[in-house]
VEXBAGU-777275 format. One line per field, with one value per atom (N, C-alpha, C): residue number from 1; residue in three letters; y negated, z, x. Coordinates in steps of 0.05 Angstrom, whole numbers, plus 5000, padded with zeros to 4 digits. Each point is the difference from the previous one (the first is absolute). Layout:
<rs>
seq = (NUM,...)
type = (Ala,...)
Y = (Y,...)
Z = (Z,...)
X = (X,...)
</rs>
This chain:
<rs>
seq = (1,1,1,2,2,2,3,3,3,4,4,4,5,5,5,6,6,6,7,7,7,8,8,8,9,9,9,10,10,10,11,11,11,12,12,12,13,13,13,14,14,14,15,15,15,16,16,16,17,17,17,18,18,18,19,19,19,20,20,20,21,21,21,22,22,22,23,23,23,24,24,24,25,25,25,26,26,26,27,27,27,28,28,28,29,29,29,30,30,30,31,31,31,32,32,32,33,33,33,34,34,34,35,35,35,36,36,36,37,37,37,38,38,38,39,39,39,40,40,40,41,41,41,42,42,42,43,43,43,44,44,44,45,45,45,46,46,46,47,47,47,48,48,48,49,49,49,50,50,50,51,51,51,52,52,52,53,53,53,54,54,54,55,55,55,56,56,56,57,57,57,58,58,58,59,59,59,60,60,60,61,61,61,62,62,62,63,63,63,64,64,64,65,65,65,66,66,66,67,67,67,68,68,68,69,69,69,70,70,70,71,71,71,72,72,72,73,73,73,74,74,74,75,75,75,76,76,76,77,77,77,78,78,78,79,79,79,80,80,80,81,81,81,82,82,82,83,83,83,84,84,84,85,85,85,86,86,86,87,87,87,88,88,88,89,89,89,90,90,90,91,91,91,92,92,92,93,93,93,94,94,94,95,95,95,96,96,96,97,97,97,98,98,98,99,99,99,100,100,100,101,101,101,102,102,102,103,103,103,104,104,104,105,105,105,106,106,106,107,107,107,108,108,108,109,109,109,110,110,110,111,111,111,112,112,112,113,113,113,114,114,114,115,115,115,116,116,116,117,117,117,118,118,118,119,119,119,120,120,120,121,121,121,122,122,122,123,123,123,124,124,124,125,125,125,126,126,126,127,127,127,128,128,128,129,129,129,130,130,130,131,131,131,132,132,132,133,133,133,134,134,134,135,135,135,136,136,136,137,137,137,138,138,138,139,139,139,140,140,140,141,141,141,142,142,142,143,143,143,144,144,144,145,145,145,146,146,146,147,147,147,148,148,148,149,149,149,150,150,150,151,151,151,152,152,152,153,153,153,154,154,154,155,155,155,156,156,156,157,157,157,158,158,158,159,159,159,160,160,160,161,161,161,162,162,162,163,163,163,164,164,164,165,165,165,166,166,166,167,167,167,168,168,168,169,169,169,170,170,170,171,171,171,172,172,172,173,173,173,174,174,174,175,175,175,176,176,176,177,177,177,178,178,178,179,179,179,180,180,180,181,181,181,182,182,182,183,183,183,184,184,184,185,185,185,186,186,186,187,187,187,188,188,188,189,189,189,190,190,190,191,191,191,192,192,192,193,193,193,194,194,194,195,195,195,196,196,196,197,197,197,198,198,198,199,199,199,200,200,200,201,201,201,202,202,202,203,203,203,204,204,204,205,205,205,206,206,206,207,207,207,208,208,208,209,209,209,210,210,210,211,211,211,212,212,212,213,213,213,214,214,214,215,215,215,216,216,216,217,217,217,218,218,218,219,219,219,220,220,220,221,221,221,222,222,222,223,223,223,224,224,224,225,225,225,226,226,226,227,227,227,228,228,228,229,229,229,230,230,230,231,231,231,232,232,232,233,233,233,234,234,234,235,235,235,236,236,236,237,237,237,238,238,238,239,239,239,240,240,240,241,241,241,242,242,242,243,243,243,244,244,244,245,245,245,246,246,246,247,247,247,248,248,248,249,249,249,250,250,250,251,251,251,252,252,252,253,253,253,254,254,254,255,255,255,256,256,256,257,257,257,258,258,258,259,259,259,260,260,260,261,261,261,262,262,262,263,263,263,264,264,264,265,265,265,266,266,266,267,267,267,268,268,268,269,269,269,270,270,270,271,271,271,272,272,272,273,273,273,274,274,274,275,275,275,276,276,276,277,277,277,278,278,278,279,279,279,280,280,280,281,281,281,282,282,282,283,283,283,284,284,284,285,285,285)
type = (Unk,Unk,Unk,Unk,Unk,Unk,Unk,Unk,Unk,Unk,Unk,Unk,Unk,Unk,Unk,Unk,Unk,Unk,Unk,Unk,Unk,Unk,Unk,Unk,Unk,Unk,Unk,Unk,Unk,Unk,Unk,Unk,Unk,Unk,Unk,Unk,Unk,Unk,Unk,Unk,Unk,Unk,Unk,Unk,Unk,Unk,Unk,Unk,Unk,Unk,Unk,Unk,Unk,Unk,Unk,Unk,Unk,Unk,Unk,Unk,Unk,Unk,Unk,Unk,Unk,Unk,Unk,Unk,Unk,Unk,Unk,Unk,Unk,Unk,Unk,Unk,Unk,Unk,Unk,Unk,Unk,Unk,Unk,Unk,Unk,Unk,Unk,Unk,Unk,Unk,Unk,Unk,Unk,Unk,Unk,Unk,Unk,Unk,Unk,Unk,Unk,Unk,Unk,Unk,Unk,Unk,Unk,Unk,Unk,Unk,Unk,Unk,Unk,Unk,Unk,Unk,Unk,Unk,Unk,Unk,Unk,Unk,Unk,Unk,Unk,Unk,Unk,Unk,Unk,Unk,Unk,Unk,Unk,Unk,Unk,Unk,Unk,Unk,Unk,Unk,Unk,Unk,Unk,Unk,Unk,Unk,Unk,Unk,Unk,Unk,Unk,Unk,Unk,Unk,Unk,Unk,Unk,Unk,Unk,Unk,Unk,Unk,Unk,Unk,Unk,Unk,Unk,Unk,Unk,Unk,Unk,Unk,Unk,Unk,Unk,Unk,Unk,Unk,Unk,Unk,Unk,Unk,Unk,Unk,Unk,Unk,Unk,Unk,Unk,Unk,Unk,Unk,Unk,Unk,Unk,Unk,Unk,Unk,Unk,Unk,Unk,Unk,Unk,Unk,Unk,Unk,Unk,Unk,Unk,Unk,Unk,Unk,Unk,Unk,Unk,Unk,Unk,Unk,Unk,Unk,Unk,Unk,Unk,Unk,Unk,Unk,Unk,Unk,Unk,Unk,Unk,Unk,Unk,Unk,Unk,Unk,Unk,Unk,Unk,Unk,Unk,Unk,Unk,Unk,Unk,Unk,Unk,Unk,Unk,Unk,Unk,Unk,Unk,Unk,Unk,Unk,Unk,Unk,Unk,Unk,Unk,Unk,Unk,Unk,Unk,Unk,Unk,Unk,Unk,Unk,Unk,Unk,Unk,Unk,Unk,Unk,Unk,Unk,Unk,Unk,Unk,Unk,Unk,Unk,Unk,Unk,Unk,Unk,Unk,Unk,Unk,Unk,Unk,Unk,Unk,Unk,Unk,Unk,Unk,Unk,Unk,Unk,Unk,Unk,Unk,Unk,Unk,Unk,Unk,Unk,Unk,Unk,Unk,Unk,Unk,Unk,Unk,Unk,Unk,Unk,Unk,Unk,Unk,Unk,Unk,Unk,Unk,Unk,Unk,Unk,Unk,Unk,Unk,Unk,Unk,Unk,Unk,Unk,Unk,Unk,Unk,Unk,Unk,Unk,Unk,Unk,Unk,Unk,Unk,Unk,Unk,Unk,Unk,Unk,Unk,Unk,Unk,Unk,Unk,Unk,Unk,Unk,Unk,Unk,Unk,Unk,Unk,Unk,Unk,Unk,Unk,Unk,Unk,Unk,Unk,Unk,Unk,Unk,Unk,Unk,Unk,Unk,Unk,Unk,Unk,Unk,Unk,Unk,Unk,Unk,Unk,Unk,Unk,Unk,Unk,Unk,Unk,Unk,Unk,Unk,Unk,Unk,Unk,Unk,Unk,Unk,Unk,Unk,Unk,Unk,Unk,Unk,Unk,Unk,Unk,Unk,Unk,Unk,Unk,Unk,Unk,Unk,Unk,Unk,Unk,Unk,Unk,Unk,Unk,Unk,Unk,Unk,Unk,Unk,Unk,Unk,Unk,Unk,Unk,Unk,Unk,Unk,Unk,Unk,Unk,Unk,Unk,Unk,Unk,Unk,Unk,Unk,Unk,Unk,Unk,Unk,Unk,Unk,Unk,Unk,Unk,Unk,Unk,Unk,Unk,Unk,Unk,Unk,Unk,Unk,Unk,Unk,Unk,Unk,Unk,Unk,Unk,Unk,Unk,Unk,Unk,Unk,Unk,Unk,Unk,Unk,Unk,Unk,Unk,Unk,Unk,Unk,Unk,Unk,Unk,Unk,Unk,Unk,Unk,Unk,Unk,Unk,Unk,Unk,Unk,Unk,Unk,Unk,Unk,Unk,Unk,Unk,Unk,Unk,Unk,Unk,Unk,Unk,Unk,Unk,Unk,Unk,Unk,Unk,Unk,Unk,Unk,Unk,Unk,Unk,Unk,Unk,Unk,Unk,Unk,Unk,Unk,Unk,Unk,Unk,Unk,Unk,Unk,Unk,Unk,Unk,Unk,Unk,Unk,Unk,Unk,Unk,Unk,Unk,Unk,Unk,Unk,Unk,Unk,Unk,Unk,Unk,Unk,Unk,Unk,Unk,Unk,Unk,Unk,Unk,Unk,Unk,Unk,Unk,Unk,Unk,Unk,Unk,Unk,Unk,Unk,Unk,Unk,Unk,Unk,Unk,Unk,Unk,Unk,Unk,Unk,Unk,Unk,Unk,Unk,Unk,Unk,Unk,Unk,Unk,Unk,Unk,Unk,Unk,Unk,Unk,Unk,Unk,Unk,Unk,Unk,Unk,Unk,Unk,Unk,Unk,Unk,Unk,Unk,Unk,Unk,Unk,Unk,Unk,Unk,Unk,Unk,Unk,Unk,Unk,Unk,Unk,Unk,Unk,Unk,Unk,Unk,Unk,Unk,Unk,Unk,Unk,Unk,Unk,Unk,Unk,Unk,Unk,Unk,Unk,Unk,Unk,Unk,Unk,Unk,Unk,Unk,Unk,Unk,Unk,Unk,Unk,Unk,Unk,Unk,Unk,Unk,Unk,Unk,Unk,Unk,Unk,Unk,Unk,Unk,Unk,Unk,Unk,Unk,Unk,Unk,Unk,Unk,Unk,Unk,Unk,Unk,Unk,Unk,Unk,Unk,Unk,Unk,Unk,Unk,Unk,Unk,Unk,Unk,Unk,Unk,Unk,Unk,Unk,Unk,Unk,Unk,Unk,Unk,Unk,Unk,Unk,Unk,Unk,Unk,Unk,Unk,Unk,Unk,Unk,Unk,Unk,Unk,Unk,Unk,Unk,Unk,Unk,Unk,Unk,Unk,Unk,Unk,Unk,Unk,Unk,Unk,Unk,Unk,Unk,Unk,Unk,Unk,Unk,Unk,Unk,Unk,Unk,Unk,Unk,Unk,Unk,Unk,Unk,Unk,Unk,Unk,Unk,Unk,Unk,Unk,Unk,Unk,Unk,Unk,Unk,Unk,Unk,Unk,Unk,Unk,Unk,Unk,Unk,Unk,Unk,Unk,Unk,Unk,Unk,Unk,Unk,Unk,Unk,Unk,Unk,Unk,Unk,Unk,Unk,Unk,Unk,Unk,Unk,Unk,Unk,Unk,Unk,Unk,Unk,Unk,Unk,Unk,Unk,Unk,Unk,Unk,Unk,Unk,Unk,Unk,Unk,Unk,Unk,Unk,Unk,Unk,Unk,Unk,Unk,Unk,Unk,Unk,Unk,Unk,Unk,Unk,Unk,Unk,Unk,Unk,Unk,Unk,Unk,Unk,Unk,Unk,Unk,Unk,Unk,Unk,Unk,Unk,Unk,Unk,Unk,Unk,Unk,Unk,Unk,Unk,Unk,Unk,Unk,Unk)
Y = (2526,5001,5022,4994,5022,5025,5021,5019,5003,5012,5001,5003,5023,5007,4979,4987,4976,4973,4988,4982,5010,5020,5008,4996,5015,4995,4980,4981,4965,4993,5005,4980,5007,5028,5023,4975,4993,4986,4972,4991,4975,5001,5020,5019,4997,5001,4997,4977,4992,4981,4984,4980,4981,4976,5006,4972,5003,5031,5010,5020,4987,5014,5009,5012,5011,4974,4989,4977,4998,5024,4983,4996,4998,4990,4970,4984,4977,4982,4977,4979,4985,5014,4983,5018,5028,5017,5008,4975,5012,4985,4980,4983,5011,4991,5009,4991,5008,4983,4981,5000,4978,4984,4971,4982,4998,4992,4998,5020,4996,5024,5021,5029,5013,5012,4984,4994,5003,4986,4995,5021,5015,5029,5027,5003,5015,4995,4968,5010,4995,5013,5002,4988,4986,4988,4989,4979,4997,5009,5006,5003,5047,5011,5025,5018,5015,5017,5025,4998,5002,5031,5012,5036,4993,4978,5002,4988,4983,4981,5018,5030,5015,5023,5011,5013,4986,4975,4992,4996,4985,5005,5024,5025,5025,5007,4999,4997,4982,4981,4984,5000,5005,5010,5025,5019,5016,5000,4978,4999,4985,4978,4991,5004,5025,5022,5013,5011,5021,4979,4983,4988,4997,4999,4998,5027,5029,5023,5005,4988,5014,4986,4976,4998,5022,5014,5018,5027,5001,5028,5000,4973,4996,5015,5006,5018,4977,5009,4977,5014,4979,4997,5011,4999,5021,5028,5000,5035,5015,4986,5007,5016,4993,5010,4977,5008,4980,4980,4975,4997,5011,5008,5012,5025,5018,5031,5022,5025,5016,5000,4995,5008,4981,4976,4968,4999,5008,4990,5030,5021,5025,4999,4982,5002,4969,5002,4971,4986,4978,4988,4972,4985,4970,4996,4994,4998,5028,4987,5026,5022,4992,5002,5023,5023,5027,5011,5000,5002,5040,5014,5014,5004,5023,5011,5013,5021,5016,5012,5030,5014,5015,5027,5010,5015,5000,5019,4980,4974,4985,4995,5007,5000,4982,4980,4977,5001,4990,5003,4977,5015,4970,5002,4975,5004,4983,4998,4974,4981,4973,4972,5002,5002,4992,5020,5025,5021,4996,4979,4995,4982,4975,4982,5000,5022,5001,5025,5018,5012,4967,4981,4980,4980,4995,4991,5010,5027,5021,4998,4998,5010,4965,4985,4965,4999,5011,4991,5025,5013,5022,4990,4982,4992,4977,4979,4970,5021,5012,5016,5016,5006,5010,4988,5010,4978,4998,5024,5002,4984,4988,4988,4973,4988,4968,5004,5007,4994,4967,5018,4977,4995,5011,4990,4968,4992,4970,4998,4987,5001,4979,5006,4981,4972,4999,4982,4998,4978,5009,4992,5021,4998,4980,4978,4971,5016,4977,5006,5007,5016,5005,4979,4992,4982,5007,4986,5015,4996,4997,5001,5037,5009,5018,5022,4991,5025,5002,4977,5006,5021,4990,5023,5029,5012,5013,5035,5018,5006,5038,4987,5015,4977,4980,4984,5015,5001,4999,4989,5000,4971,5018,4974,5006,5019,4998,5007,4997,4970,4989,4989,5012,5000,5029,5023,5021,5017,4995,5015,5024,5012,5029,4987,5018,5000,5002,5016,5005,4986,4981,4976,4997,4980,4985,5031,5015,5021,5009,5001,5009,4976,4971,4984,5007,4990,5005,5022,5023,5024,5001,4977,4996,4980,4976,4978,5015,5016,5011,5010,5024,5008,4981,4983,4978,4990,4991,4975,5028,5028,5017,4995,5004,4994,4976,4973,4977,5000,5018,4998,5018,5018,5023,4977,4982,4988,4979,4983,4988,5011,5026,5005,5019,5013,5011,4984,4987,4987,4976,4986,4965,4989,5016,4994,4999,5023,4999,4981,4988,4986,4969,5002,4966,5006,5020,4998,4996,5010,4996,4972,4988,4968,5002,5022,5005,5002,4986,5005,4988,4964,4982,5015,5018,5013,5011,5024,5020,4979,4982,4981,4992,4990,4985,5027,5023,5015,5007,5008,5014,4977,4973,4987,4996,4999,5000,5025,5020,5027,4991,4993,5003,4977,4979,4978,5015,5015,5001,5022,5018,5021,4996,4980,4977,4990,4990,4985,5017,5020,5024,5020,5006,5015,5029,4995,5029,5018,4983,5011,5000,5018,5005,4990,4987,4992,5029,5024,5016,5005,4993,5009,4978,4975,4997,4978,5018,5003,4995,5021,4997,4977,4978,4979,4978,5005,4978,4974,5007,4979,4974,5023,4969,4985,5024,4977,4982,5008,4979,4979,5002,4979,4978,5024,4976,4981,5010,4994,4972,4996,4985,4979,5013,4967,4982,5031,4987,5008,5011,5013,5029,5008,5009,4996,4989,4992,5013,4996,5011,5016,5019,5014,4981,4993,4995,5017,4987,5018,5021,4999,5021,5025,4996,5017,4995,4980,4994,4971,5007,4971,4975,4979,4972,5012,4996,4996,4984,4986,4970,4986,5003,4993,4971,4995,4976,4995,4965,4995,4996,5018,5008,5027,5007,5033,5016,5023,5016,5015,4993,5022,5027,5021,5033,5004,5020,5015,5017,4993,5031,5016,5027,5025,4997,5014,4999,5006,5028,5000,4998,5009,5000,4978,5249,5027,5012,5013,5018,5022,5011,5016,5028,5001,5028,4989,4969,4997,4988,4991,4987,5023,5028,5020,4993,5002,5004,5041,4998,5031,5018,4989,5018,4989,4981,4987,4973,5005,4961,4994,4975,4981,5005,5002,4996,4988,4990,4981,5002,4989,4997,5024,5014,5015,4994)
Z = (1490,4974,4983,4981,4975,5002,4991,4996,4978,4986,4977,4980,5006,4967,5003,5019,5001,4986,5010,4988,4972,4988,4980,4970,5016,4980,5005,5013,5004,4973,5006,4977,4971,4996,4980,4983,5013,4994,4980,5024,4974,4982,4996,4968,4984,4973,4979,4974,4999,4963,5022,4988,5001,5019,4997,5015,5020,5010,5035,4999,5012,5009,5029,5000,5030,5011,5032,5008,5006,4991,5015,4969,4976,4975,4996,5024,4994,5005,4996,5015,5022,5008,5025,5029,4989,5015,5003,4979,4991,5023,5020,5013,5017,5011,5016,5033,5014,5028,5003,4975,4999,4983,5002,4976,4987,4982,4981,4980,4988,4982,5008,4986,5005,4987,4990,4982,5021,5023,5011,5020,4996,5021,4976,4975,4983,4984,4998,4977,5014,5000,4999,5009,5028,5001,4983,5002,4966,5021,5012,5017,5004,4995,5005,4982,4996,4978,4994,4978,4993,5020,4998,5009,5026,5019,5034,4991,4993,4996,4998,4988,4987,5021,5014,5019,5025,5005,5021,4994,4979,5001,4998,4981,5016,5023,5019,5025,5019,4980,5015,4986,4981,4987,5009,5013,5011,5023,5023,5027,4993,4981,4997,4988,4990,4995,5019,5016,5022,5016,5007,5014,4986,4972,4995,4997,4996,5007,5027,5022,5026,5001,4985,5013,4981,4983,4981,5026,5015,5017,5017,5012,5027,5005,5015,5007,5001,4983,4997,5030,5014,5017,5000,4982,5000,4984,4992,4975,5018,5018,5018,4985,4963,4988,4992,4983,4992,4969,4998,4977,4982,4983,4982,5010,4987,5022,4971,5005,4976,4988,5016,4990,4981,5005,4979,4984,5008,4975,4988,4999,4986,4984,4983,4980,5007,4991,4998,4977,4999,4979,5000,4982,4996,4978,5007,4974,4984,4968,4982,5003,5012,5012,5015,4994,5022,5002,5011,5016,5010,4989,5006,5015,5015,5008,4995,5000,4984,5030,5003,5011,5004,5012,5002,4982,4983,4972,4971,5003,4985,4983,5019,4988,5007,4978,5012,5016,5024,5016,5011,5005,5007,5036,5006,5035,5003,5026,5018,4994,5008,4994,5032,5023,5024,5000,4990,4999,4980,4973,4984,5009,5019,5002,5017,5017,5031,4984,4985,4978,4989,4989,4974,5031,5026,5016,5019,4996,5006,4988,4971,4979,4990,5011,4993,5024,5016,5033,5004,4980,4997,4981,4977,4987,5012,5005,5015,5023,5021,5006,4996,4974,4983,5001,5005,4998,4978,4977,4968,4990,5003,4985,5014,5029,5006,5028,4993,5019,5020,5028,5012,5017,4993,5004,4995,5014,4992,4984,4986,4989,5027,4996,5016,4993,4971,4986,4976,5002,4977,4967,4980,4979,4991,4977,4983,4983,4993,4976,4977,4986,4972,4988,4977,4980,4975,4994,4990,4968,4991,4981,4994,5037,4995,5000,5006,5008,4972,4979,4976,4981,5005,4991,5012,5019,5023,4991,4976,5005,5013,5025,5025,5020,4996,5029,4994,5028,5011,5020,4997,5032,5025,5012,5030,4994,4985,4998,5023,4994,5009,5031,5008,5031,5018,4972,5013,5000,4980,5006,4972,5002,4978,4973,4983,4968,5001,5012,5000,5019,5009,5019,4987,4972,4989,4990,4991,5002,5021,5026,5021,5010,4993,5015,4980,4976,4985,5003,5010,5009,5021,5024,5020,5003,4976,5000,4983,4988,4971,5031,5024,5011,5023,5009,5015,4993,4978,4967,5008,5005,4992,5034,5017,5021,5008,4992,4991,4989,4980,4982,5013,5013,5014,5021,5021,5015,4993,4974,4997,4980,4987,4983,5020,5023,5015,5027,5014,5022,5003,4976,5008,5013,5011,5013,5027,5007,5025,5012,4979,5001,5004,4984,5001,5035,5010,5030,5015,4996,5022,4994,4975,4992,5003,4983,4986,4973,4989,4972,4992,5011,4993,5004,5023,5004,4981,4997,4977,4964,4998,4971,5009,5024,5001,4997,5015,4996,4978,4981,4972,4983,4997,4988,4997,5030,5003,4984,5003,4984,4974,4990,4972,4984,5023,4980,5002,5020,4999,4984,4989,4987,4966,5000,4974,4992,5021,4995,4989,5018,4990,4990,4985,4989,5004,5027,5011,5002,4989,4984,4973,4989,4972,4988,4984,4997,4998,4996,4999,5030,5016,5039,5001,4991,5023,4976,4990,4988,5019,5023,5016,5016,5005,5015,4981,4968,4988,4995,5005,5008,5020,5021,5024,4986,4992,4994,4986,4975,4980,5007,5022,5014,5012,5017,5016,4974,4981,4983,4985,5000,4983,5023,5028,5024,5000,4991,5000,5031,5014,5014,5012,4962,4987,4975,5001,4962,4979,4985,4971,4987,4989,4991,4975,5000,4976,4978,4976,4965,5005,5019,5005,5015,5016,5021,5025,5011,5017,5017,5024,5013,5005,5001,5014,5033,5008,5023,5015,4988,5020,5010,5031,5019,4999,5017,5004,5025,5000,5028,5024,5004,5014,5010,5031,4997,5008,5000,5009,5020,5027,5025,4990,5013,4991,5007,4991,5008,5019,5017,5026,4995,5015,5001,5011,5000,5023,5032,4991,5029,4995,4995,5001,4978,4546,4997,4988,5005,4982,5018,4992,5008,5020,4986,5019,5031,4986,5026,5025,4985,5023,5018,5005,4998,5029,5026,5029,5007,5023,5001,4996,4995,4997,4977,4993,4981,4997,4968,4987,4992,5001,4978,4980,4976,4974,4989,4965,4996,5001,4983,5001,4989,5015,4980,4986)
X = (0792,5014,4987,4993,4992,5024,4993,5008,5012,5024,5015,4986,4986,4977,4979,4984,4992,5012,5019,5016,4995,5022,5002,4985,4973,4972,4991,5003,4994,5016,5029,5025,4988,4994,4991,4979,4977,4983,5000,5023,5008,5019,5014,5016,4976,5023,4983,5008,4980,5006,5026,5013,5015,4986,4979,4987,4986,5012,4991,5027,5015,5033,5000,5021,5005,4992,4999,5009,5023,5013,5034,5005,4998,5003,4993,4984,4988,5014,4992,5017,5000,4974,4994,5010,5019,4998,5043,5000,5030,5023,4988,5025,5015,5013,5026,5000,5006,5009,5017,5020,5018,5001,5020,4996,5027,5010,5020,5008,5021,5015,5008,4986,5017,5026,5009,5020,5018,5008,5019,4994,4978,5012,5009,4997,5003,5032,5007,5023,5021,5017,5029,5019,5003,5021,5025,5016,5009,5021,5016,5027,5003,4968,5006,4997,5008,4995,4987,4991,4963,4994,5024,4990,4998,5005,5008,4970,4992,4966,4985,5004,4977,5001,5023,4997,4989,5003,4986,4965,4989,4976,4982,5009,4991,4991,5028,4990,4975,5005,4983,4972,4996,4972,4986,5017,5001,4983,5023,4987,4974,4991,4974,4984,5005,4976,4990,5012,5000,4976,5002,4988,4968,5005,4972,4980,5017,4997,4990,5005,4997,4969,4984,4982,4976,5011,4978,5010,5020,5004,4984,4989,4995,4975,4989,4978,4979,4969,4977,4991,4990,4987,4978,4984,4967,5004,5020,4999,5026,5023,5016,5022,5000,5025,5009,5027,5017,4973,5006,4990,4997,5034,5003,5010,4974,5000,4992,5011,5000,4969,4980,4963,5000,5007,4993,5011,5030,5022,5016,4981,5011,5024,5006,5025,5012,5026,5013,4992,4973,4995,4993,5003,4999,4980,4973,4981,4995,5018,4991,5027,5022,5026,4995,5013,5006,5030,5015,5029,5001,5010,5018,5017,5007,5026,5010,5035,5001,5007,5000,5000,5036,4994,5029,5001,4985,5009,5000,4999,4999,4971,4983,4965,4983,4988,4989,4975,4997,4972,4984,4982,4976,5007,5019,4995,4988,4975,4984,5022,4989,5009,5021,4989,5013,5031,4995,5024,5011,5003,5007,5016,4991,5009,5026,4989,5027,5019,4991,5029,5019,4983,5008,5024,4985,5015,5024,4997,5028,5025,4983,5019,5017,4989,5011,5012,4997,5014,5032,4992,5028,5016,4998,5015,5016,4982,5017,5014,4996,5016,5027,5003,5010,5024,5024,5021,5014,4996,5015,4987,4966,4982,5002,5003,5008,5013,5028,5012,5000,5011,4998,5021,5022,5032,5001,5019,5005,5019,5014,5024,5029,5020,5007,4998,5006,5005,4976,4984,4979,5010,4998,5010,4994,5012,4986,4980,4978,4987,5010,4993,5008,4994,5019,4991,4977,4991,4982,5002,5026,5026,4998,5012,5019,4973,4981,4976,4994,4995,4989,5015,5028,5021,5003,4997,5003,4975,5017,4982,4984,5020,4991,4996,4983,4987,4981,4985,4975,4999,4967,4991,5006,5013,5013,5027,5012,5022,5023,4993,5028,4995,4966,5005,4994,5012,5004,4981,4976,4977,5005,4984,5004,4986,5010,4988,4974,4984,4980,4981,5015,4976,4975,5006,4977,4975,5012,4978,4988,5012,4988,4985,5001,4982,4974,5007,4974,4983,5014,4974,4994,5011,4990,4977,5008,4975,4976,5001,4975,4985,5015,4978,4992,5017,4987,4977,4997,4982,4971,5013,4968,4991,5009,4987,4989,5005,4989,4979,4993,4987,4974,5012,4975,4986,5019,4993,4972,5007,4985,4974,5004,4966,4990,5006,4991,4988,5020,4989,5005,4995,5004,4973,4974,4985,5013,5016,5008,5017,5022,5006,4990,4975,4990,4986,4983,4991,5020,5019,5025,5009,4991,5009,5026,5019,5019,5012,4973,5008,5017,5009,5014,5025,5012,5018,5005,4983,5011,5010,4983,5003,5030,5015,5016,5029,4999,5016,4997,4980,5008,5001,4999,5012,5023,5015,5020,5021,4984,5011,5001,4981,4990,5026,5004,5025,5024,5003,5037,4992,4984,5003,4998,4986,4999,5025,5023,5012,5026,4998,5014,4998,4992,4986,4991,4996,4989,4987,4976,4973,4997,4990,4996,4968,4990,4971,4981,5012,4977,4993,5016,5006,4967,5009,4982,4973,4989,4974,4974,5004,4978,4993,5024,4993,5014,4989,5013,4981,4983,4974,5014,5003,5016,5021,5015,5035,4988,4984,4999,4982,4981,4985,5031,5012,5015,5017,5008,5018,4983,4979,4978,4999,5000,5003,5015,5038,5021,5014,4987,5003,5029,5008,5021,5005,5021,5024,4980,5006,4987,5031,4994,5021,5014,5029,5005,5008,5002,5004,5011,5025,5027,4979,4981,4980,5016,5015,5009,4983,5000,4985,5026,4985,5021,5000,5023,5011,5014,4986,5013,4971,4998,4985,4997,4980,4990,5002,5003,5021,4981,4982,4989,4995,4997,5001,4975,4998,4980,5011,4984,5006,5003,5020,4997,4984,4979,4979,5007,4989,4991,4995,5017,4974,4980,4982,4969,5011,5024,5002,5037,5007,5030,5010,5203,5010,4976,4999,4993,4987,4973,4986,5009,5015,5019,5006,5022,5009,4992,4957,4992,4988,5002,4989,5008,4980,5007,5006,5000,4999,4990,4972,4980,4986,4988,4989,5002,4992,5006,4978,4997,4981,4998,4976,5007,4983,5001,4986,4977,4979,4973,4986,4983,4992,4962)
</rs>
């Protein structure tokens, strides 16, 4: 297997005008392991309610990330470090894209990509943890749906209200998916060579697609977040592959009566308050 800065300056090579793209920007490079919609793994059950839907796929974007993380940890066979190792990947970056941390005095810094990444997976695995942020009490009795009468009127709802989850859920997922979306994003402009030798790439396309709809559908991502891999979405979006945004900036959610297997792993608020113990993420610098 090529070496990271190998690979690297390989991908490096075919960057450039529009009509020599990354290869994971192409189309011949964009498929999946599985067949059908992923519609019907992204929207919403019509029977649950939206905050119990949005706390569960977190988690679960979560565990199928992790999986595509462990194969950039794994030790290369001929260099005997991890893939993604502080010499290759000095800063957390995606393309023209460079990622920040902020420190214990609130000072933004340049950390390696791999020590970036396992802070970014500490700090997501302490929240779902978190029992103020998604509890995991049962109820005895599970509350009815809100009408969505009384929610329009209502105005102290927030999502997942009414199955017990905090005010501050929907902010805490969204700063959980922005740094998920950057490690994605490191994964594929850094080592999607590694990925294609290991003949993983179909993997990695099928998990961050899968990211990329429910975060679409909900609006989890913001369009300046994910710039660096807007090449793919809008590829997949042109297959049809994902909804097209409607007028409102909302996608259709109503699946097709066909399904798409879940994807496998490989192997398995507000700035203040996303702050871990020692240090946070911050935006782009």
């Amino acid at each position: 297997m090529q070496s990271n800065e190998q690979a690297h300056q390989a991908n490096l090579i075919h960057q450039g005008p529009k009509k020599n793209p990354p290869f994971f920007f192409r189309e011949a490079y964009c498929g999946f392991i599985v067949k059908g919609n992923f519609m019907t793994l992204g929207a919403k059950p019509h029977m649950l309610e939206e905050g119990e839907w949005i706390a569960h796929q977190v988690v679960e974007q979560n565990r199928l990330l992790g999986g595509m993380v462990k194969m950039v940890q794994t030790e290369d066979r001929t260099t005997g470090v991890p893939i993604c190792n502080v010499k290759d990947c000095p800063t957390m970056s995606a393309g023209p894209m460079t990622w920040t941390w902020i420190d214990t005095r609130s000072q933004p810094i340049n950390l390696p990509a791999p020590t970036y990444i396992k802070h970014i997976q500490t700090w997501v695995a302490g929240k779902i943890q978190d029992e103020s942020i998604l509890p995991t009490s049962n109820f005895q009795t599970a509350p009815p749906l809100p009408d969505p009468q009384q929610v329009a009127n209502d105005p102290n709802h927030w999502l997942g209200k009414s199955s017990g989850f905090p005010q501050r859920l929907e902010a805490e997922v969204k700063n959980m998916y922005k740094q998920m979306f950057r490690i994605y994003a490191h994964l594929y402009w850094q080592h999607w060579l590694q990925f294609w030798d290991l003949s993983a790439y179909r993997d990695l396309n099928t998990c961050f697609i899968h990211f990329i709809n429910v975060g679409r559908i909900f609006g989890l991502l913001p369009d300046k977040e994910i710039e660096p891999m807007q090449p793919l979405i809008e590829l997949w979006i042109a297959r049809g592959d994902l909804p097209k945004m409607k007028e409102n900036g909302t996608v259709a959610t109503t699946a097709a009566p066909y399904l798409a297997t879940a994807p496998a792993a490989a192997s398995s608020s507000d700035a203040a308050s996303a702050q871990p113990s020692t240090a946070a993420p911050s935006s782009a610098s």
